[in-house]
N, C-alpha and C positions, 0 to 999 in steps of 0.2 A: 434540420433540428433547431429548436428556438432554443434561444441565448438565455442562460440561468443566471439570476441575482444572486449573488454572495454574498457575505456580510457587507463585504467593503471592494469587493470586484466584481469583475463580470463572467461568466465561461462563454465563450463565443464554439461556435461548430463550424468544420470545414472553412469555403474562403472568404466567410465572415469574421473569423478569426483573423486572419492576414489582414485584411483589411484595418481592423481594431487596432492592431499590433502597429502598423504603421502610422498610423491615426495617434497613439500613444507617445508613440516615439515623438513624432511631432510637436503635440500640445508639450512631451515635456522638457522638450527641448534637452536631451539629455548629452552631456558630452562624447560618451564615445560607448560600445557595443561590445559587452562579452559573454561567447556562448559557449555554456558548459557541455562538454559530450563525454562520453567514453569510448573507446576500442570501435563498439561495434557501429553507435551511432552515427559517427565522425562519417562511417564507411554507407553505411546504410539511411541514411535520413538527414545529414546534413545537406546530402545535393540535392532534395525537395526543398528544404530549408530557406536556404540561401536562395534559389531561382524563386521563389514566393514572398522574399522579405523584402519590403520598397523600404531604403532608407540611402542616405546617404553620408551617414555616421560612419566613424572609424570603427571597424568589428575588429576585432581580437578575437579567436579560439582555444578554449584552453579543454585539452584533453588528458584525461583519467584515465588506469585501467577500469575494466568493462567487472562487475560483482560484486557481490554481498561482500566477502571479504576486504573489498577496499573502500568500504563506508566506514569511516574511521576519520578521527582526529588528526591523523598524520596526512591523510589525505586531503582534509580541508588545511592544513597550513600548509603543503604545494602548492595547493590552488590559492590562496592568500596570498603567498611568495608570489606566486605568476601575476598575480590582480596588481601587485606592488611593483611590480618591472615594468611591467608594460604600462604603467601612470594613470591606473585607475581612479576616480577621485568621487566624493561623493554623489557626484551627479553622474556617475558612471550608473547604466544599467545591464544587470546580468538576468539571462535568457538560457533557462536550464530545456535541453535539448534530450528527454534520455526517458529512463524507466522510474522505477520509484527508487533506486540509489541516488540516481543525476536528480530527482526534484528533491527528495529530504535532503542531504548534503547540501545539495546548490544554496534551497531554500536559505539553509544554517550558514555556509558562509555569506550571504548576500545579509541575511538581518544581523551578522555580526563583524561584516570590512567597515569599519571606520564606523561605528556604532551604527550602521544598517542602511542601505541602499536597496534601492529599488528592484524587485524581480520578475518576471514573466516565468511562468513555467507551464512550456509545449511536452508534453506526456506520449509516450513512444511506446509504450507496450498496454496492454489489457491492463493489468493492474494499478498500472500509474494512473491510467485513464478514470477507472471506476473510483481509485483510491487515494493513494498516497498524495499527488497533484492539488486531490482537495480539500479543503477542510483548516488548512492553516497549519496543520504539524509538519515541524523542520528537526531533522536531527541525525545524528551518527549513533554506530553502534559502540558500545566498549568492550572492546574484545569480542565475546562471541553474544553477549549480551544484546540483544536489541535493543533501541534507541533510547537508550542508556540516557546520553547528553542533548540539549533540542532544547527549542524554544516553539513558541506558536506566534506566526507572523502567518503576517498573509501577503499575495501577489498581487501586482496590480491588475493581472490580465490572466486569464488561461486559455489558451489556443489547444481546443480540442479535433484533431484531424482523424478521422481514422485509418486514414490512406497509409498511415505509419504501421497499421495490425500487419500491412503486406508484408512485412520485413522480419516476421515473427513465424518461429519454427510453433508448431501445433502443442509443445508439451510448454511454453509460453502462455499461449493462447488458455489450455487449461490451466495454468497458475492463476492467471487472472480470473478465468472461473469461480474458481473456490468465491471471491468477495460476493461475486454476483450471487453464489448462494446464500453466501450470511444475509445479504440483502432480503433475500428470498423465505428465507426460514424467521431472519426476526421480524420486517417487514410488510413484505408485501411475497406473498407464497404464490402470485401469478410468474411473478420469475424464477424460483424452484423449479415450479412446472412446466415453466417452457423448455428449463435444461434439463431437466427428467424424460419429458416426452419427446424432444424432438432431435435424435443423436445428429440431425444435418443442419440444425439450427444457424441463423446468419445471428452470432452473437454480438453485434454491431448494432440488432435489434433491440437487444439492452442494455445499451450503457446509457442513453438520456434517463431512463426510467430508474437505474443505479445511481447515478450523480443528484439525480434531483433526491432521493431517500438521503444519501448522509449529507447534501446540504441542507434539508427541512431538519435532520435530527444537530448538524453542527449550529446552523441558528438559535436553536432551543438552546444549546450545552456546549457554548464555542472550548471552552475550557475543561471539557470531560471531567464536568464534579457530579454527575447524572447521567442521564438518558444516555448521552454520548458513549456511554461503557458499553452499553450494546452492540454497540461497534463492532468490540473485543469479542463477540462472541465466536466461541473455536479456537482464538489466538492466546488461551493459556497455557493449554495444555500445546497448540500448535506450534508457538514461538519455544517453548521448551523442546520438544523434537527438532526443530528447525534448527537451534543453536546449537544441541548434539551432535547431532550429523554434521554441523557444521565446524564444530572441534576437533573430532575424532576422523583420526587419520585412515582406518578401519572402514569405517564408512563412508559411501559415495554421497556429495551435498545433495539436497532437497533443494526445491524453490520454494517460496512463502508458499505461493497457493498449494501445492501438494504436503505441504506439513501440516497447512490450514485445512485441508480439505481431512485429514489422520485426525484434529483437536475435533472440528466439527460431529465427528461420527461417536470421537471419546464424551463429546460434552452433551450429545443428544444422550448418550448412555446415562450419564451423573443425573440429566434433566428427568430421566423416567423412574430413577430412584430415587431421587429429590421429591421432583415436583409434579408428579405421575404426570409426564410428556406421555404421550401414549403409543404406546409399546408398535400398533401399527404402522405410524409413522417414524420410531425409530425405526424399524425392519426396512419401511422404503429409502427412508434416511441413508441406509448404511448401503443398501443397494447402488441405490442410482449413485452412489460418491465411487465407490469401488469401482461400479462400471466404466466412471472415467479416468479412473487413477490408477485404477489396478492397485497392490498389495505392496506394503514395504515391509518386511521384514522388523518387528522390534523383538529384541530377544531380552530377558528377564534378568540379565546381568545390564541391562541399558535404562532398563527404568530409573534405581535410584539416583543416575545421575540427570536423568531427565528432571523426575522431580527436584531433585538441587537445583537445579536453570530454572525453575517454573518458581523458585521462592523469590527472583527475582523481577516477578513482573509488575508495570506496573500501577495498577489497579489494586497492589497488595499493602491491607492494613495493617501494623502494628504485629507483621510478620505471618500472618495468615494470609494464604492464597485466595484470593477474590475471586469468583467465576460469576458469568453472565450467563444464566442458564433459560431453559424456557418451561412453561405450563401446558402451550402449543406455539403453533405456527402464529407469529407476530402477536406473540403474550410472554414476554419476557420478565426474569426478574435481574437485577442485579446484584451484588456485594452478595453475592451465595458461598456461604465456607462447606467445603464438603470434607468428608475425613479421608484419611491417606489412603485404605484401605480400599476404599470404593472407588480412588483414582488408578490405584495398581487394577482391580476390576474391569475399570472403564479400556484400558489398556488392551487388557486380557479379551475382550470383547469385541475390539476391534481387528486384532488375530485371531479372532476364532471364524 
């Protein structure tokens, strides 16, 4: 796969990546090596890791629990604490090893130990891969709130392998999906289609074509005052479900992409009453998502507090809910306010 220009980095594929990495290390002559992981990565992808990284720097490892619930504040000052023991110093560079927890956090404490040090971030699951890894967004959640706190920094390097998908259970695999569809529905609807039609699909086949859409849209709108909202599309109404489930002791958590994949089908619904999206592609819409997701129960006492999480996001003006809605497939609008009613609807539609 050929290597993507970033604003201000490179994303290298496979062992063109290591090579770079090494290559990096060297030019910057940096003092000493620290690699973020969590629980599972430490277990699962560090020992590729390590046997692929040429350096003869001092490494340090500093390891996290492995979940959404430990992207938090409190987590990045242990890891600050650990960076501070072990004599990290500005010319230290940190190398986030993990999913889209380990690169937003890592990102966040790396542009924030000693007013910002250097980062690498190696992406270990489908959605870090497609996602979170790029585009320059770093941050923690507050409380069940999604990334609440964050800055936009970028890495010097992205080492993309897919050799890390091995180590990924299948309801993983479709978490990361769900992005590939946003791509697919605001962007380019040849990748919709490929996940609609083909259930045997090698989705390894689209992640260059994924990466390259939100770096062409983060170069346009590094700073998400535009374009770059499209992004969002699915994650208003998704990140409200997501951080539900993720509160409530009652219910079992989600992953991003299955919350995302619930906003998607709610927000193609908003877009057909909005912005007449057309009704037959809502029907395949809602289709092919179910087929990979299957159904989660929202029950009618969980809404309003959904909606309370979703007044928090943020795309949202002067207390009004913002939605990225579409017209069609890759005709988007943005800053769309739609009324409460037709959000309880959207819901309602989704369980039907």
């Amino acid at each position: 796969m050929t290597s993507i220009q970033a604003a201000t980095y490179l994303i290298h594929f496979n062992e063109k990546g290591y090579t770079e990495l090494a290559s990096l290390i060297r030019t910057n002559n940096y003092s000493s090596l620290f690699i973020l992981v969590d629980d599972n990565t430490f277990t699962d992808c560090y020992p590729r890791f390590i046997e692929l990284l040429e350096t003869d720097k001092k490494i340090e490892v500093i390891q996290i629990e492995a979940g959404e619930v430990h992207k938090n504040i409190e987590t990045c000052v242990g890891v600050w604490n650990a960076m501070t023991e072990l004599g990290a110093d500005r010319k230290s560079l940190l190398i986030t090893l993990g999913g889209g927890v380990i690169t937003d956090l890592g990102g966040f404490v790396a542009s924030t130990f000693k007013r910002g040090i250097d980062f690498v971030n190696i992406p270990t699951t489908l959605l870090s891969m497609v996602d979170a890894s790029v585009g320059g967004k770093t941050g923690v959640d507050l409380g069940v709130l999604k990334n609440q706190i964050g800055l936009f920094a970028n890495p010097e390097l992205i080492v993309l392998d897919p050799e890390y998908l091995q180590t990924l259970s299948p309801r993983e695999i479709r978490s990361g999906t769900a992005e590939i569809i946003k791509y697919g529905m605001t962007h380019d609807s040849h990748l919709f289609k490929e996940i609609k039609d083909n259930p045997k699909l090698n989705i390894v086949d689209l992640i260059h074509r994924s990466i390259e859409i939100k770096n062409e849209v983060v170069l346009e709108d590094p700073k998400e005052h535009g374009v770059r909202k499209a992004l969002n599309w699915g994650h208003t109404i998704g990140h409200g479900i997501e951080s539900y489930f993720l509160e409530s002791a009652h219910k079992e958590n989600l992953t991003h992409g299955e919350a995302i994949a619930i906003g998607i089908i709610c927000e193609a619904y908003l877009s057909s009453k909005v912005l007449n999206f057309p009704s037959d592609k809502l029907k395949e819409a809602k289709k092919a998502i179910i087929a990979i997701y299957g159904k989660v129960a929202i029950l009618d006492d969980d809404i309003p507090h959904i909606m309370e999480l979703m007044k928090h996001d943020k795309k949202n003006i002067g207390g009004e809910i913002n939605f990225v809605l579409l017209n069609d497939y890759s005709d988007f609008k943005i800053n769309c306010t739609v009324d409460s009613q037709l959000i309880i609807d959207s819901i309602a539609y989704y369980n039907s």
